[in-house]
C-alpha positions as CSV (number, residue, x, y, z in Angstrom):
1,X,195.2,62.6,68.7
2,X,193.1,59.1,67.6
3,X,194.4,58.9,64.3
4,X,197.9,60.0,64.9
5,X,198.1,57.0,67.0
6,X,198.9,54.4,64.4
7,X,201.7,56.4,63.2
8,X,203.6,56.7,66.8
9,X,203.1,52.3,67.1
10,X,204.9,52.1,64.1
11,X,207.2,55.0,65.3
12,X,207.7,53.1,67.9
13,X,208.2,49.7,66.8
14,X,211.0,51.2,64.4
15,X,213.1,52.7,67.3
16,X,213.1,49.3,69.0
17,X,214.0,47.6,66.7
18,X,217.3,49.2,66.2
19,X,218.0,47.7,70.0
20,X,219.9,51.1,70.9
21,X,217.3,53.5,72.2
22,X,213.9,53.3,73.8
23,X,211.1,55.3,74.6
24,X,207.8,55.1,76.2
25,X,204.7,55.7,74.0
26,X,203.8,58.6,76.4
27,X,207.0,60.2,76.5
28,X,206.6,60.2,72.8
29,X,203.2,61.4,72.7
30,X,204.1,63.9,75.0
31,X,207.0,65.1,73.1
32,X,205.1,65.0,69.9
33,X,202.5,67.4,71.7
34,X,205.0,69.9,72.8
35,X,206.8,70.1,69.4
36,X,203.1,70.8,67.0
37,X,202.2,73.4,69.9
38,X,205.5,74.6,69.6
39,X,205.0,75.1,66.3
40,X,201.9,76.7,66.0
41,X,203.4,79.4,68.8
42,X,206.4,80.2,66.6
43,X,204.2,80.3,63.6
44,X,202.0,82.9,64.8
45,X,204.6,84.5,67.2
46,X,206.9,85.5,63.7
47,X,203.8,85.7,61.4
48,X,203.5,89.6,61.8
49,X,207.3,90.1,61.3
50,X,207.0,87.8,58.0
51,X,208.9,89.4,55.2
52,X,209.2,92.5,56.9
53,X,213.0,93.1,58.1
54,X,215.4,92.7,55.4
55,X,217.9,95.6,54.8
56,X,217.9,95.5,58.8
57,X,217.3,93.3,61.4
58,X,214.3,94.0,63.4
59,X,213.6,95.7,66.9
60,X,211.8,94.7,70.0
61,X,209.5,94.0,71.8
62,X,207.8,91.4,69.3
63,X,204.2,90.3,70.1
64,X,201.6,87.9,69.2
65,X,199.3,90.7,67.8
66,X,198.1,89.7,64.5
67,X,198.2,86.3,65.4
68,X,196.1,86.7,68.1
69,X,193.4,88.5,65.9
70,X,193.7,85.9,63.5
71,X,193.1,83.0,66.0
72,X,190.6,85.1,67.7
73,X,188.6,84.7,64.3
74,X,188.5,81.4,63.9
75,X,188.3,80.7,67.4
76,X,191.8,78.7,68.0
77,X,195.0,78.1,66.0
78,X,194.8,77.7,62.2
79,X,197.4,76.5,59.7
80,X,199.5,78.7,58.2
81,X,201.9,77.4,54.9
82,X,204.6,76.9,57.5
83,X,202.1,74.0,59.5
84,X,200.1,72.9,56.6
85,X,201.5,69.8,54.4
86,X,202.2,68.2,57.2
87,X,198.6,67.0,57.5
88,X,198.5,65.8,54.1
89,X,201.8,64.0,54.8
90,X,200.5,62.4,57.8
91,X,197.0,61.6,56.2
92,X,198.9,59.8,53.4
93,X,201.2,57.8,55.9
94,X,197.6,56.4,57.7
95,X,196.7,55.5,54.5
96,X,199.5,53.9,52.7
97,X,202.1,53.5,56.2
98,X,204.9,55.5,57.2
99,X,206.8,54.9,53.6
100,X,204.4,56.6,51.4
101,X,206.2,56.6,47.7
102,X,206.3,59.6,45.5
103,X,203.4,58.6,43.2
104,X,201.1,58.7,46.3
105,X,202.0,61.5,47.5
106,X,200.9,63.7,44.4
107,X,197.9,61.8,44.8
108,X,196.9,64.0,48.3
109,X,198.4,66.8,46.8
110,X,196.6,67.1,43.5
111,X,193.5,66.0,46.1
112,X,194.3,68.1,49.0
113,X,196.3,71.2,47.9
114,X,193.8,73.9,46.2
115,X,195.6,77.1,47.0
116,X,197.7,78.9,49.5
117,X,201.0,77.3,48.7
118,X,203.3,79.6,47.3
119,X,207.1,79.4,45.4
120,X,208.1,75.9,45.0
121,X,204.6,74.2,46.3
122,X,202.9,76.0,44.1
123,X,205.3,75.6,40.6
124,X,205.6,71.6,41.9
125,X,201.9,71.6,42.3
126,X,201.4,73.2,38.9
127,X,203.5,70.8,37.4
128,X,201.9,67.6,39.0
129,X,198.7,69.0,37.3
130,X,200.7,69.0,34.1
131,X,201.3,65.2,34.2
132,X,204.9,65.8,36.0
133,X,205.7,63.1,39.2
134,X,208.0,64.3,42.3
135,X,210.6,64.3,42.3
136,X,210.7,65.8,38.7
137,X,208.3,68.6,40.2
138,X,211.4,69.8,42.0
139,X,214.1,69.5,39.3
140,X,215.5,72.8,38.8
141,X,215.1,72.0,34.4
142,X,210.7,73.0,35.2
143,X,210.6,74.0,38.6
144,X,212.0,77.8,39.0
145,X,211.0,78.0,42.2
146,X,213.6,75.0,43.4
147,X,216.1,77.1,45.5
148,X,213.4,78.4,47.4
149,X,212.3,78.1,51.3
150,X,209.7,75.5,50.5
151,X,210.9,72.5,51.8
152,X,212.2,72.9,55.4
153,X,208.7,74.2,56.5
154,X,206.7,71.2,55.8
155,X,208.8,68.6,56.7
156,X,208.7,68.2,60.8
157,X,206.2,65.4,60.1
158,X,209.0,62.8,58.9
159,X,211.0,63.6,62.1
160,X,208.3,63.1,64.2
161,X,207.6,59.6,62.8
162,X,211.5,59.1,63.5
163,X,212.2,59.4,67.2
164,X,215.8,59.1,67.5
165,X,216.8,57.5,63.9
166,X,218.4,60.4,62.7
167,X,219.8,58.3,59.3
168,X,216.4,57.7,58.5
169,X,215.2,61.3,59.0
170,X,217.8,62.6,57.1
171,X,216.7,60.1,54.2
172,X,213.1,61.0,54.5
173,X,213.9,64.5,54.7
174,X,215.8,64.7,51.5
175,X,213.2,61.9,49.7
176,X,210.5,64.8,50.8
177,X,212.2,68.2,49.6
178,X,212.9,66.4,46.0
179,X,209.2,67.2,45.6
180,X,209.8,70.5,45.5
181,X,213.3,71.5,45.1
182,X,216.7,70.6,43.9
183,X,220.4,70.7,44.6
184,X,221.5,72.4,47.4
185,X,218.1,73.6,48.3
186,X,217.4,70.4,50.1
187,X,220.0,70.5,52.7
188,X,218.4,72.7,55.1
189,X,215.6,70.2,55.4
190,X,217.7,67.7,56.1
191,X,219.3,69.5,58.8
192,X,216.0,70.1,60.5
193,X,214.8,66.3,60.0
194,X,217.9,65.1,61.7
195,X,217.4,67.7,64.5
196,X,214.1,67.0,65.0
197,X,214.8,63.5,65.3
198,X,217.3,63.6,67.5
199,X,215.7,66.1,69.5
200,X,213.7,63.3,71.4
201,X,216.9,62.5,73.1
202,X,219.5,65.6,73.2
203,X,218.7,69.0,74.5
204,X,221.5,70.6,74.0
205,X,221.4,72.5,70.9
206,X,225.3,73.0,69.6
207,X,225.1,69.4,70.0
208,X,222.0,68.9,67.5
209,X,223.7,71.6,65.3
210,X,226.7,69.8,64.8
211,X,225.1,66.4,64.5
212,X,223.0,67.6,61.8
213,X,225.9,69.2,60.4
214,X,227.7,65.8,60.0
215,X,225.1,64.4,57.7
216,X,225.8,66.6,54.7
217,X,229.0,66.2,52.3
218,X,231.9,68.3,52.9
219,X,231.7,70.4,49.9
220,X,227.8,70.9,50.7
221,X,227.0,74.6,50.4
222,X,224.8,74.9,53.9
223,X,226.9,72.8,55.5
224,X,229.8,75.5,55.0
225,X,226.8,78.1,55.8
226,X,226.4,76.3,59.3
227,X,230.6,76.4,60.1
228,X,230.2,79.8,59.0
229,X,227.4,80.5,61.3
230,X,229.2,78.9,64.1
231,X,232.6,80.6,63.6
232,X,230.6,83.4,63.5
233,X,228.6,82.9,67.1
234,X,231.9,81.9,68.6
235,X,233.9,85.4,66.8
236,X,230.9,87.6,67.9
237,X,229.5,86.0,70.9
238,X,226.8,88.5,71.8
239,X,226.3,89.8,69.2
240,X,223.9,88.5,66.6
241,X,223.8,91.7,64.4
242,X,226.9,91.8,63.5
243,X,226.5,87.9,62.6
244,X,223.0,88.6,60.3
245,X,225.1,91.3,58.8
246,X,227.9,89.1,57.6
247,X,225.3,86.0,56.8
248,X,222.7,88.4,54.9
249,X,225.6,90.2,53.2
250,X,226.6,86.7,51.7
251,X,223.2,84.8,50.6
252,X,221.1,87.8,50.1
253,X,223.1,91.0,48.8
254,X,225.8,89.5,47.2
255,X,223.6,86.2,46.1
256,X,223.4,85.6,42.3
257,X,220.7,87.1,40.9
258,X,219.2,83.9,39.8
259,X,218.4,82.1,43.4
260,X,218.4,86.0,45.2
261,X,215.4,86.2,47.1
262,X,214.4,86.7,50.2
263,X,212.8,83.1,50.2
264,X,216.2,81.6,49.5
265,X,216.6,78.3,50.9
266,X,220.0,78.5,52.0
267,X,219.6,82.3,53.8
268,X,216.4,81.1,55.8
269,X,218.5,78.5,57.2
270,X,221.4,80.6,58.3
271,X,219.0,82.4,59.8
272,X,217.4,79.5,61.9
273,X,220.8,78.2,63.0
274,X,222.0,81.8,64.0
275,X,218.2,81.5,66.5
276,X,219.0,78.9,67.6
277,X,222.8,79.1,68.5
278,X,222.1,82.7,70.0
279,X,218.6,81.9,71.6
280,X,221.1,79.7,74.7
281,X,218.4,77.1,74.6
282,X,216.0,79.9,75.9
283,X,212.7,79.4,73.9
284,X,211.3,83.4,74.6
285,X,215.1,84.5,73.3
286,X,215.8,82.3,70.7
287,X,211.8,83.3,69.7
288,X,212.6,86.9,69.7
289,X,216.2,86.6,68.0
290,X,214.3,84.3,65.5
291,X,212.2,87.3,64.4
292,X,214.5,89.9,64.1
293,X,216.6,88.2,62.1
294,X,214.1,88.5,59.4
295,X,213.9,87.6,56.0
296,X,210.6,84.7,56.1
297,X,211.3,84.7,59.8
298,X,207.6,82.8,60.5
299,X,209.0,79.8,59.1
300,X,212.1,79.8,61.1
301,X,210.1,80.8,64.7
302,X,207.8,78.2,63.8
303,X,210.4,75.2,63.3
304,X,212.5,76.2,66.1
305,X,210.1,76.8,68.9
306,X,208.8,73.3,67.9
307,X,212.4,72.0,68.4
C-alpha cells in the first residue's frame, strides 16, 4: 500500500477542492482495499465459468474451484487480464501524476505488456509496436478488435483515483478506452468509471445505474441497452432468465456479424447491469447471477463484486 499512497493525497486533494464532498484518507484507503479485494474475489469466483455459458445461462451452485487451485499454486491471488493494466496504469500515474497523457502510456505498455492480453489489448499493443499512438491504436480504421470487451476490465484504476468526481471519471474513462477501442465500444467503461466513482458515496445500486446512465448521449447505443435492461428487471422482476434471453437474443444472436462475439463490448455490459440490478445489493447473489449470465462473465464478477 506504500506507493499507492501518493496517488490517494492527490485523490484527495482533488475531492476537496471541489468544496462539495469530503472524505477521510482512511475511509478512502479503506474503501480502496475492499473494492481491489473485491475484485480479485469476483475474478477468480467467475474465472471457471469464463466463456462457458452462452446458448444458455448457467446453473448453480458456482464455486471458487479453479481459482482456488490456481491461487493455491502461486501461493495467493494472481492477476488475471480482468486485474492486470491496472498496475501499469497506476505505475504510470506515480511516475508522471494522476494525468498521465497518451504518449506515456504506450510507453509502460510497449515496456510492461509482453503477453497475455488478448482482443483489443493485444491488436492496440501490436499496433503501438508498429509506430501507432493511442488513441489511434483503438480506431476502428487498424484496430479490428475495437468493439470488443477490452476496455471496461482495466479501467477501475481511474475511478479509484476519482472518489466522488464522477465528471472526471467519466472523462478519464472514455480518455482510457480510446486506447483500445472506438465508437460505442467505450461507453460501457464509462458507465463503470462513473459508478465506481460514485460508489465512495451511494450504496444503492439503481441509483449508481441511473447516474451513470445520465452521462452518455441520448442516442448512445448502451445507454438504450441499460433502459432496456431496466425495463426489463422491472417487466420480469424475478426473473433474470427471461431477461438474458431477451438481452442475448439482441447483442449476440441477432448482432451483426461484424462486432458478433461473445467478447462484444456492448453484450458484457448488459450483462453486468442485469448482476447488478438482480443481485438486490446482495454481493453472494449478484456474484452468482453474475456467472450464470455468461458470456466473459469473469470480467463482469470481477468489476461488480469490487463495486
Amino acid at each position: 500500500m506504500k506507493r499507492f499512497f501518493p496517488v490517494l493525497l492527490a485523490a484527495l486533494t482533488l475531492v476537496s477542492c471541489t468544496g462539495t464532498r469530503e472524505i477521510t484518507r482512511t475511509e478512502l484507503k479503506d474503501k480502496i482495499a475492499g473494492a481491489w479485494i473485491g475484485q480479485m474475489v469476483g475474478n477468480i469466483y467467475g474465472l471457471e465459468y469464463e466463456n462457458k455459458f452462452v446458448d444458455e445461462p448457467g446453473e448453480g451452485p458456482f464455486t471458487f474451484n479453479k481459482g482456488m487451485n490456481k491461487m493455491a499454486a502461486v501461493d495467493g491471488a494472481f492477476s488475471d487480464d480482468d486485474t492486470d493494466v491496472e498496475y501499469l496504469y497506476l505505475m504510470m500515474m506515480e511516475k508522471y501524476g494522476v494525468d498521465p497523457n497518451y504518449d506515456q502510456v504506450k510507453e509502460g505498455w510497449m515496456y510492461h505488456i509482453r503477453d497475455r492480453v488478448w482482443l483489443a489489448n493485444r491488436a492496440a499493443l501490436g499496433l503501438m509496436h508498429y509506430g501507432f499512438k493511442p488513441p489511434y491504436t483503438g480506431k476502428k480504421e487498424y484496430n479490428p478488435h475495437w468493439f470488443q470487451i477490452d476496455p471496461q476490465l482495466i479501467n477501475e484504476i481511474w475511478a479509484y483515483t476519482a472518489p466522488g468526481m464522477p465528471d472526471y471519471a467519466a472523462a478519464i474513462s472514455d480518455w482510457a478506452a480510446r486506447i483500445t477501442s472506438d465508437d460505442w465500444a467505450s461507453s460501457p467503461t464509462v458507465v463503470y468509471g462513473v459508478m465506481y466513482s460514485e460508489a465512495f458515496f451511494e450504496k444503492d445500486v439503481i441509483k449508481l445505474i441511473k447516474l451513470a446512465k445520465s452521462y452518455l448521449p441520448k442516442t448512445d447505443r448502451f445507454r438504450k441497452v441499460m433502459d432496456e435492461c431496466i425495463d426489463l428487471w422491472k417487466k420480469y422482476p424475478d426473473d433474470w432468465k427471461a431477461a438474458r434471453k431477451v438481452m442475448a437474443d439482441e447483442l449476440y444472436v441477432n448482432e451483426p456479424d461484424i462486432t458478433k462475439s461473445i467478447w462484444n463490448a456492448d453484450l458484457n455490459g448488459a450483462m453486468g447491469i442485469l448482476a447488478l440490478l438482480y443481485g438486490d445489493g446482495d454481493i453472494e447473489k449478484t456474484l452468482n447471477i453474475g456467472c450464470a449470465l455468461g458470456f466473459d462473465c469473469d470480467n463482469q464478477t470481477a468489476t461488480i463484486c469490487g463495486l
